[in-house]
C-alpha positions in Angstrom: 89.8 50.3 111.8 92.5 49.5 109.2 93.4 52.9 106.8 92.4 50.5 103.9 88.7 51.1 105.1 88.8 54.7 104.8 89.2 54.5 100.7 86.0 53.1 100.9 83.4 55.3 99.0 80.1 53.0 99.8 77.9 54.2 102.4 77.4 50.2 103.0 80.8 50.7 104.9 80.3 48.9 108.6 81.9 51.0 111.6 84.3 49.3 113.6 84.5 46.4 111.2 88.1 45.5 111.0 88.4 45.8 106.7 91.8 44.4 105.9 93.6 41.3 104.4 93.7 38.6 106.8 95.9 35.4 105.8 94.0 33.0 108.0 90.4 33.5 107.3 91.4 34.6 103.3 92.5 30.4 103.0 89.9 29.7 105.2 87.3 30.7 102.5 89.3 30.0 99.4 89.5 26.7 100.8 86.3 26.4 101.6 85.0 27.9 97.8 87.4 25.2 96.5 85.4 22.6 97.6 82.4 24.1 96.6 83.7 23.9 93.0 85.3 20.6 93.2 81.7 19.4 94.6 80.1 20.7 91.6 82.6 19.2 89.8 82.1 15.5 90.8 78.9 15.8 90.8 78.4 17.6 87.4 75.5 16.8 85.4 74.5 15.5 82.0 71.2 15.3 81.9 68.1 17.4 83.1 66.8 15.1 85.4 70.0 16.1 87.2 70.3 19.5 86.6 66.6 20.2 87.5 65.6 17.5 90.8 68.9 15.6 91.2 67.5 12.7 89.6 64.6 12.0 92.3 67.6 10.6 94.4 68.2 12.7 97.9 67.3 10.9 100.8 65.5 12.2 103.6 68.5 13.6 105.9 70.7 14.8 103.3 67.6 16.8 101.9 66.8 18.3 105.1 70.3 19.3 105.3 70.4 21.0 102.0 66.3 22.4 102.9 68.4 23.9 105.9 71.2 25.8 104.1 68.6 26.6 101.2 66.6 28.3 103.4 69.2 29.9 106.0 70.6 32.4 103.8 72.1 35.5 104.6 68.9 37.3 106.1 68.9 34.3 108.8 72.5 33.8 109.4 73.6 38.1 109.4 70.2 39.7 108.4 67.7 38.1 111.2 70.3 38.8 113.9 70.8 42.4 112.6 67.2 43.1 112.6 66.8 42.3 116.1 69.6 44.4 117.2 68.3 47.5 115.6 64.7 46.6 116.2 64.4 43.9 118.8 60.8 42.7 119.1 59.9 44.1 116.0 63.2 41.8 114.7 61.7 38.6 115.8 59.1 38.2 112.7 61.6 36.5 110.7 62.0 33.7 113.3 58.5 34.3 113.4 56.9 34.1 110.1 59.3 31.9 108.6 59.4 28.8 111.5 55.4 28.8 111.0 56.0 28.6 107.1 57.3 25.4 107.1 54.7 24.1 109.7 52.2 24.7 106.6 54.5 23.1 103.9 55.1 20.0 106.2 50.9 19.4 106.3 49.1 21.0 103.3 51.8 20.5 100.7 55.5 18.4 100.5 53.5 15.2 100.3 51.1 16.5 98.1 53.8 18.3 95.6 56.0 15.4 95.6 52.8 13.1 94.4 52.6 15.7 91.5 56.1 15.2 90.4 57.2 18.0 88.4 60.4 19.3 88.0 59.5 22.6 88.7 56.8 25.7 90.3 56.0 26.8 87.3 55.7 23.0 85.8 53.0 22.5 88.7 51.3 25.8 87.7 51.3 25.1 84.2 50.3 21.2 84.5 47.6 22.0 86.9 45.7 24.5 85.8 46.3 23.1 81.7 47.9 26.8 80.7 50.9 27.9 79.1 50.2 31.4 80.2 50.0 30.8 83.8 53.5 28.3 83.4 54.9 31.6 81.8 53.5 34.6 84.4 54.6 31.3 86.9 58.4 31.3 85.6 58.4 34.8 85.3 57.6 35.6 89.0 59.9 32.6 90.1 62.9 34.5 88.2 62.0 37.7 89.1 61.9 36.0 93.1 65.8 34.6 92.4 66.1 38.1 91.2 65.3 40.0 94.4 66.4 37.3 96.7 69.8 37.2 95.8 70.6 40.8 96.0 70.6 40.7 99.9 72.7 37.4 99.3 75.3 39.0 97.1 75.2 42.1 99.4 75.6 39.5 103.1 78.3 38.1 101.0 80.2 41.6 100.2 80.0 43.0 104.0 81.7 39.7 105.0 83.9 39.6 102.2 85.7 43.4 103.2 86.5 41.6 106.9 88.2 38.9 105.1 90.3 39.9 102.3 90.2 43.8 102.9 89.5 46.7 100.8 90.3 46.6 96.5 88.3 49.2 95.3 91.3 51.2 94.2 91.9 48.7 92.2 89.2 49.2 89.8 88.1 52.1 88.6 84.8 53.3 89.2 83.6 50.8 92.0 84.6 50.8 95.6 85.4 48.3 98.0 82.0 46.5 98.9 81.4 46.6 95.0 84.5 44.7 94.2 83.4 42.5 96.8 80.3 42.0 95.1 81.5 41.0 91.8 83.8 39.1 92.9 81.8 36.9 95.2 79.2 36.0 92.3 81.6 35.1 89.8 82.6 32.4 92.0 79.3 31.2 93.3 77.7 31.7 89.2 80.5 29.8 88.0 80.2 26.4 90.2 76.5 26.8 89.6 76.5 26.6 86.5 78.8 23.6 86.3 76.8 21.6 88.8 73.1 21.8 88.6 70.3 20.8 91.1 72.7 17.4 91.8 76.3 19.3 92.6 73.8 22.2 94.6 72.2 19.7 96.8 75.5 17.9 97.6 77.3 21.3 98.2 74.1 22.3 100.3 74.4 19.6 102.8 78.1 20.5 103.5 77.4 24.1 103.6 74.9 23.1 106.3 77.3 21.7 108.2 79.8 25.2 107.6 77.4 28.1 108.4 75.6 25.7 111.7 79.2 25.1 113.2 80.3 28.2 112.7 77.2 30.2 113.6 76.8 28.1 117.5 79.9 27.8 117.9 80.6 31.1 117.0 77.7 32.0 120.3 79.1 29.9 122.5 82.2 31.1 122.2 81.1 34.8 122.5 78.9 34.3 125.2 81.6 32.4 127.1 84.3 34.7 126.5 82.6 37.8 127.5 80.5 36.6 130.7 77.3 36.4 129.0 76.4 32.5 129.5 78.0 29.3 130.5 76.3 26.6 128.9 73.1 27.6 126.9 73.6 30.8 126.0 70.1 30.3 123.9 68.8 30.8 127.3 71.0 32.7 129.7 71.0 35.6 127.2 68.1 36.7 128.9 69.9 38.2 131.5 71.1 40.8 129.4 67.9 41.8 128.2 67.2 45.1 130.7 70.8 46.4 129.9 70.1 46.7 126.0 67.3 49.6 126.3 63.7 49.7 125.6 64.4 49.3 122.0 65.5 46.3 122.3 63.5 44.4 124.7 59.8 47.1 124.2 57.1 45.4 122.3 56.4 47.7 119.4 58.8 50.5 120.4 60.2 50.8 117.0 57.2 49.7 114.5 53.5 48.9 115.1 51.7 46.3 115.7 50.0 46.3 112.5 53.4 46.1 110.6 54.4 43.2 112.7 51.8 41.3 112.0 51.4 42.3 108.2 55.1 40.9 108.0 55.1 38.0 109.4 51.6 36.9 107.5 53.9 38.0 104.5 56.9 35.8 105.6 54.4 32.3 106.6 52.9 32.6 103.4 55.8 33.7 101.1 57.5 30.4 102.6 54.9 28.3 100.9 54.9 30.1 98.2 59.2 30.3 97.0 59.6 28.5 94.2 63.3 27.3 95.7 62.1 26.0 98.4 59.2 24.0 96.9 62.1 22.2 94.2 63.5 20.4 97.4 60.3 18.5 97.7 60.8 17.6 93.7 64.0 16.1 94.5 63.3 13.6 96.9 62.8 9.6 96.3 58.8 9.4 97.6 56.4 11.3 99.2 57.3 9.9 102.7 60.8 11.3 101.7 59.7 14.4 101.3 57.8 15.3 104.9 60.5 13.6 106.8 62.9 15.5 104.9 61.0 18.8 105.9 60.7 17.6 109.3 64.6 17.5 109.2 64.5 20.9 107.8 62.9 22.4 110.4 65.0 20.8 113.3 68.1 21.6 111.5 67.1 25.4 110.8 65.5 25.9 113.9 69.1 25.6 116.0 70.4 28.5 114.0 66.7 30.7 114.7 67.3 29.3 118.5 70.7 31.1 118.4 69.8 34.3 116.5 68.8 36.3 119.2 70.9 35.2 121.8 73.8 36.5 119.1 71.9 39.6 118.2 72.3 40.5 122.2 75.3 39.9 122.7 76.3 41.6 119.7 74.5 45.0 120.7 75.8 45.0 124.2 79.8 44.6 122.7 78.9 47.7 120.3 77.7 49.8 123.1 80.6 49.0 125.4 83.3 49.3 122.9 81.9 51.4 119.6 79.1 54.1 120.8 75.6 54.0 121.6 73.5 51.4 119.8 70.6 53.9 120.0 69.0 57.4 119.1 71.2 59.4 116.8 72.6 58.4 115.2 73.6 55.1 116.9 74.4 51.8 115.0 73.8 52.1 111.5 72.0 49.4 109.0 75.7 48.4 107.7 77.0 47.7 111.2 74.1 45.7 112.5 74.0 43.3 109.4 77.7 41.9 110.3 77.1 42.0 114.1 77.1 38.7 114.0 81.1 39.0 112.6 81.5 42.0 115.0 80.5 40.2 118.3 83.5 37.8 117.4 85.6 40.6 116.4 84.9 42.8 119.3 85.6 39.7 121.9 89.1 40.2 121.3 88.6 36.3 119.3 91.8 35.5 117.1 91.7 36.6 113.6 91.1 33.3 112.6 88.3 31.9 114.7 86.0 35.5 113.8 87.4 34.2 110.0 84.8 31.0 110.7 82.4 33.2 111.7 82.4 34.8 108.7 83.0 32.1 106.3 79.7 30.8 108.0 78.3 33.6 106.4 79.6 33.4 102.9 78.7 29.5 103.2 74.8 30.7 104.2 74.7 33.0 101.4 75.9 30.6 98.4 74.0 27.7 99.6 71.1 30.2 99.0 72.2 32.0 96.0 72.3 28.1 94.7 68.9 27.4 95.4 67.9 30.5 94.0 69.7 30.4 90.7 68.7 26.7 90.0 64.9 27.3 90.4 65.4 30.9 88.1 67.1 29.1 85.6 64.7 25.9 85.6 61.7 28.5 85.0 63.7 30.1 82.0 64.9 26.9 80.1 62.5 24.2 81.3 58.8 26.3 81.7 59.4 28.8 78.9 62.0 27.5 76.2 61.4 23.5 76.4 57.6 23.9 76.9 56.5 27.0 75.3 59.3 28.2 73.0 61.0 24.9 71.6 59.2 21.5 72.7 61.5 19.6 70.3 64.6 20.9 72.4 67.0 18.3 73.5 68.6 17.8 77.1 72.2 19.7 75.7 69.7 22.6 74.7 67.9 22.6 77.6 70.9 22.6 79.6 72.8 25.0 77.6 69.9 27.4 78.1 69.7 27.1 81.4 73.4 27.2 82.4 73.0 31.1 80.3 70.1 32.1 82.4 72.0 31.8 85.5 75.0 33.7 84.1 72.2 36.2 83.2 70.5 35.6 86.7 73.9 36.2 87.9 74.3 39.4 86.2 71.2 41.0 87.0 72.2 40.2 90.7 75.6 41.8 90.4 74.3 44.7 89.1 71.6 45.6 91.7 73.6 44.6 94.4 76.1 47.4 93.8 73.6 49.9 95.4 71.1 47.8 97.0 67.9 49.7 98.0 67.2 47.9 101.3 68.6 45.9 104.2 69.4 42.3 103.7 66.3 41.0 105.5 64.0 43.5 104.1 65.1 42.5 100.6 64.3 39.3 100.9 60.8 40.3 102.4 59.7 41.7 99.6 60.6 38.2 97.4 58.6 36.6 100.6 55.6 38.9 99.7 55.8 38.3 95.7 56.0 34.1 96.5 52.8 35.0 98.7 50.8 37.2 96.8 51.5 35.2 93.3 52.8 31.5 93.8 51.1 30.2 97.2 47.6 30.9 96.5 48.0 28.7 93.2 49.9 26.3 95.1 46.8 25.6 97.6 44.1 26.2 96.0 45.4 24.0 92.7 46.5 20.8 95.4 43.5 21.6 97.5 40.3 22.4 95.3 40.0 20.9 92.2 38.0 23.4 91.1 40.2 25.7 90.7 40.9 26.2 86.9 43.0 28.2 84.4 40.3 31.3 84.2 40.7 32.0 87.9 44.5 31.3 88.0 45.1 33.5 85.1 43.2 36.1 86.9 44.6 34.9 90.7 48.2 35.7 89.5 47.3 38.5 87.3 46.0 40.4 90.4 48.8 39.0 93.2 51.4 40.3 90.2 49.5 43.5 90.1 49.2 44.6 93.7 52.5 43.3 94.7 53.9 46.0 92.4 51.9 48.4 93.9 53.8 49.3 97.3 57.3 48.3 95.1 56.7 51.1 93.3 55.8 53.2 95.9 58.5 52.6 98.5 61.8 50.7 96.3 61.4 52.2 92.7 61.9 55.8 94.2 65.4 55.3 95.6 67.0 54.3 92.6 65.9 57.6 91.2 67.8 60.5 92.8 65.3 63.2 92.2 62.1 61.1 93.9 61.4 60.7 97.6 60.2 57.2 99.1 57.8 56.7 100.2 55.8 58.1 97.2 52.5 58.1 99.5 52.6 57.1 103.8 49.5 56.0 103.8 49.7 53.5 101.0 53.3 52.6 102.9 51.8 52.3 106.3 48.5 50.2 105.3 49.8 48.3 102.4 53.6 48.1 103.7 56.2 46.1 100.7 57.4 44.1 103.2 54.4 42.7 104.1 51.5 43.6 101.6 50.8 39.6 101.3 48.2 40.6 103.9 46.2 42.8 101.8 47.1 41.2 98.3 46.5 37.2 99.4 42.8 37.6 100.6 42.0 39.7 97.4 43.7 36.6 95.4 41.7 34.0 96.7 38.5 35.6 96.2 39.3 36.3 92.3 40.6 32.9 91.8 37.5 31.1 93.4 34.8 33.7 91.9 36.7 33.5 88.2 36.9 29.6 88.8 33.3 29.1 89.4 31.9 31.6 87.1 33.4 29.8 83.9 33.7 26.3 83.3 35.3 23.4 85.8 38.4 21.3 85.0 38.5 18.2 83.3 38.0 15.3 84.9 41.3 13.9 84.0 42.9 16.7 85.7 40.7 16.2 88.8 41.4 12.5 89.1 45.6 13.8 88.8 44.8 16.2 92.0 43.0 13.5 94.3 45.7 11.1 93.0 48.0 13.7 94.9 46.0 13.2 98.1 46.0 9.3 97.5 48.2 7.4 100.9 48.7 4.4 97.9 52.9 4.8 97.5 54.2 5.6 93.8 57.7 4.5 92.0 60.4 7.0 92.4 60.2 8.7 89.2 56.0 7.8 88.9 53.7 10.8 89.2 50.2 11.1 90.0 49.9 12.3 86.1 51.1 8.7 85.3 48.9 6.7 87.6 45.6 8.4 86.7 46.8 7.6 82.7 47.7 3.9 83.8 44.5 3.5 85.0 45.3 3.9 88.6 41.9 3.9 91.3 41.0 7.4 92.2 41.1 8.9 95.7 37.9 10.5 95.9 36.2 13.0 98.2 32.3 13.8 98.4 32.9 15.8 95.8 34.7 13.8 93.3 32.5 10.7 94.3 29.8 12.4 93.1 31.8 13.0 90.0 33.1 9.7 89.9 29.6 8.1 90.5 28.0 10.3 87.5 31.0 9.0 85.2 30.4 5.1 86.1 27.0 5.7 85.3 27.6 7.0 82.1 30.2 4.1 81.6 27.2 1.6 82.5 24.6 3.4 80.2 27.5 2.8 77.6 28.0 -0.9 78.1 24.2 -1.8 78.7 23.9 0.2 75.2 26.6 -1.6 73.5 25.3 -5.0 75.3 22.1 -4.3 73.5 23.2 -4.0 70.0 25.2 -7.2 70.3 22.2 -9.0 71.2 20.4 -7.3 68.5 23.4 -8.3 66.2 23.3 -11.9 67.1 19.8 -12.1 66.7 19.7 -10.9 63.6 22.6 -13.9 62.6 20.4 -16.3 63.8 17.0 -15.6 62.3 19.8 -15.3 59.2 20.6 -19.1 59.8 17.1 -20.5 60.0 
């Protein structure tokens, strides 16, 4: 450890992280953020088409590159690995829960989403259910998500940040080292963001995939090779280390309970369908065919990093026992340490400053491409869902933009500022956005592509509650450690039963029940808005910028189920009673002419 490190102030500090300016990695990354910018440069955009869905134009490849480095952010590439060394078994929910997720989305939902063809969550919400409340609580919850999402993000990006370029707190007053960092970090990422839009994100995304996978494997194999730990598929022979790394590690439950584990990864499956960034990717795709096979391609291409993540998380813990202290009991590794193991296995391998430099850039590549995702769908909500549609629906496309370019400075902000003294670990943080996108957004999602019964009486009251109980456990366990003089939790039963990480299991049941019971106690959609939801269900293709709205108001034939046939049968009827009416006064009409003539 460098005697920079030692001005450091934070408690976030990382033992036997190496904190000091390091030439190779430092052009490594600027290099790397360069290109970022220049990226969002190229591709900047002038119109909200762009700025909100890339102009319908990402292929299927190229999207499921950019759905890969969306979704593997800094909880997947440092915070999964880091939960399993400090937890093990307990650790693996996030490859858990969030793998099964997208199993869901690729059935129930990209087709389905894509066929509605709005720019945005809320836009769906709002659409759907014919409400501009429930497009406002939508947007609100889908900023307040980008909110709590990107703190672990900015906080991932920090930790790696201090290996790189060292320690600069001294040189401003009042914040240390890892808060320097921190600022520093999201100026960059907040400035290319907002000079590139949805269109210079997606482009960036798909060669920040490339980054953080490259580094991240080859990064393991390296380790693994270096120290004895595997030969060829170190995904596999890590195994062998498994009885060496104590019975926290390999125990079932030695560290949690079972109830927690399963609370969390419900939370994490359902808060998968249910995040509004995630969802966008399916908006930005040319067709509906597009969009599973580009989910598909998600899968595979995030599913080599979650194949890796233990393997680095072992080898990791075994290099900190042998050359740090005791991974273990008290007071062992701390939460700092484990969330840059990934960094530390490198650095501890004795690897050249500049190859544990890729490592980490890998890192800083994960966390922007996500931060990106993030910002875009929170600034969407804000400018498209509550100023062009609520606020100002005369608004042009340099307004709209203009608004939302400010939200994700503000976005940005808002970030910054938490980030300085984040509450939680970088996985846990984004758990709790998992459980809001569960609790609030997926149960809409479903029910509103699935039943079209659903209306805007039970979603009001569906989101209502989700909002409602979600803060519930927030309060009780996060609000208390930003206030010195409180305790968290505030109550251990309410944290054990109803945990913030994963109170989707109590909050989603309680959802669906309202939203049905509201829905069919008051009075059933329109049947436009029906025929727009089987539309969404319809296997007839669309144009690339057609939605289902657009077919069902062109006339388009309707996709019915027994339901809606019955519906649809009671409507021609009425349509026949209509014409046979008017058929009989035009008879009556033209008799009346003729007896006129004689």
């Amino acid at each position: 450890m460098t005697g920079g490190s030692l001005l450091l102030q934070s408690e976030l500090l990382p033992e036997a992280l190496d904190i000091s300016f390091k030439i190779g990695p430092a052009l490594l990354v600027i290099g790397m953020l360069g290109l970022f910018l220049t990226i969002g440069f190229v591709f900047r955009v002038a119109d909200t088409d762009d700025m909100w869905v890339a102009g319908r134009s990402i292929g299927n490849v190229e999207n499921g590159m950019a759905i890969g480095a969306n979704w593997m952010s800094a909880a997947s590439y440092l915070g999964m690995a880091a939960s399993i060394a400090l937890a093990g078994f307990y650790g693996l929910v996030f490859v858990v829960g969030w793998t099964t997720g997208y199993f869901i989305l690729l059935i129930f939902l990209a087709a389905q989403l894509r066929r509605f063809g709005k720019y945005t969550a809320p836009d769906f919400v709002g659409d759907r259910f014919n409400s501009d409340t429930a497009r406002a609580i939508a947007a609100v919850t889908t900023f307040l998500i980008g909110f709590v999402y990107a703190i672990g993000q900015a906080k991932g990006m920090a930790l790696v940040g201090l290996y790189i370029f060292g320690n600069y707190g001294a040189l401003v007053p009042g914040l240390d080292g890892y808060q320097v960092m921190v600022v520093a970090m999201m100026v960059v990422t907040v400035g290319y963001l907002t000079l590139s839009g949805m269109l210079g994100a997606t482009k960036n995304q798909a060669v920040q995939y490339v980054i953080l996978i490259l580094a991240f494997v080859v990064g393991l194999f390296v380790v693994g090779y270096t120290n004895g730990y595997s030969t060829v598929l170190p995904q596999l022979e890590y195994g062998a280390l498994i009885s060496q790394l104590g019975s926290e590690f390999s125990e079932p439950f030695a560290g949690s309970s079972y109830y927690l584990w399963v609370a969390t990864t419900f939370s994490l499956i359902v808060g998968t369908c249910g995040l509004p960034h995630v969802l966008v990717r399916f908006y930005t795709v040319e067709s509906e065919r597009t969009a599973r096979w580009s989910t598909v391609w998600g899968l595979f291409f995030i599913c080599i990093l979650y194949w890796s993540a233990p393997a680095f998380a072992a080898f990791g813990t075994d290099l900190y026992t042998q050359n740090v202290g005791a991974t273990y009991g008290d007071p062992g590794m701390t939460s700092a340490a484990s969330e840059v193991i990934v960094v530390l296995a490198a650095q501890l391998s004795g690897l050249p400053d500049w190859f544990v430099g890729i490592v980490a850039a890998g890192g800083i590549a994960a966390a922007i491409a996500t931060v990106a995702g993030l910002f875009i769908a929170g600034s969407s909500a804000i400018s498209h869902d509550i100023y062009t549609n609520i606020i100002n629906e005369d608004a042009t496309q340099r307004q709209q933009i203009l608004v939302g370019r400010l939200s994700i400075v503000a976005l940005g902000a808002l970030t910054t500022l938490a980030a300085l003294n984040p509450a939680s670990s970088i996985a846990a943080l984004v758990g709790y956005a998992f459980s809001l996108a569960g609790s609030v957004l997926f149960p809409m999602f479903f029910l509103g592509m699935w039943w079209e019964n659903a209306n805007r009486q039970g979603a009001l009251a569906g989101m209502t509650t989700g909002l409602t109980l979600w803060s519930i456990p927030m309060i009780n366990q996060i609000v208390p450690t930003y206030i010195g003089s409180l305790d968290a939790p505030l109550s251990t039963g309410l944290a054990t039963w109803m945990p913030a990480i994963g109170s989707a299991l109590i909050t989603l049941p309680v959802v669906f029940v309202v939203t049905i019971v509201v829905s069919m106690a008051t009075d059933e959609p329109s049947l436009e808005t029906k025929r727009i939801v089987r539309q969404c269900h319809s296997p007839e293709p669309m144009g690339q910028q057609q939605t289902a709205e657009d077919v069902v108001a062109d006339g388009g034939e309707d996709v019915v189920t027994d339901g809606g046939r019955a519906v649809d049968d009671a409507a021609a009827e009425g349509d026949r009673a209509v014409d046979d009416a008017a058929a009989e006064g035009d008879r009556a009409v033209d008799d009346d002419e003729i007896t006129e003539e004689r």
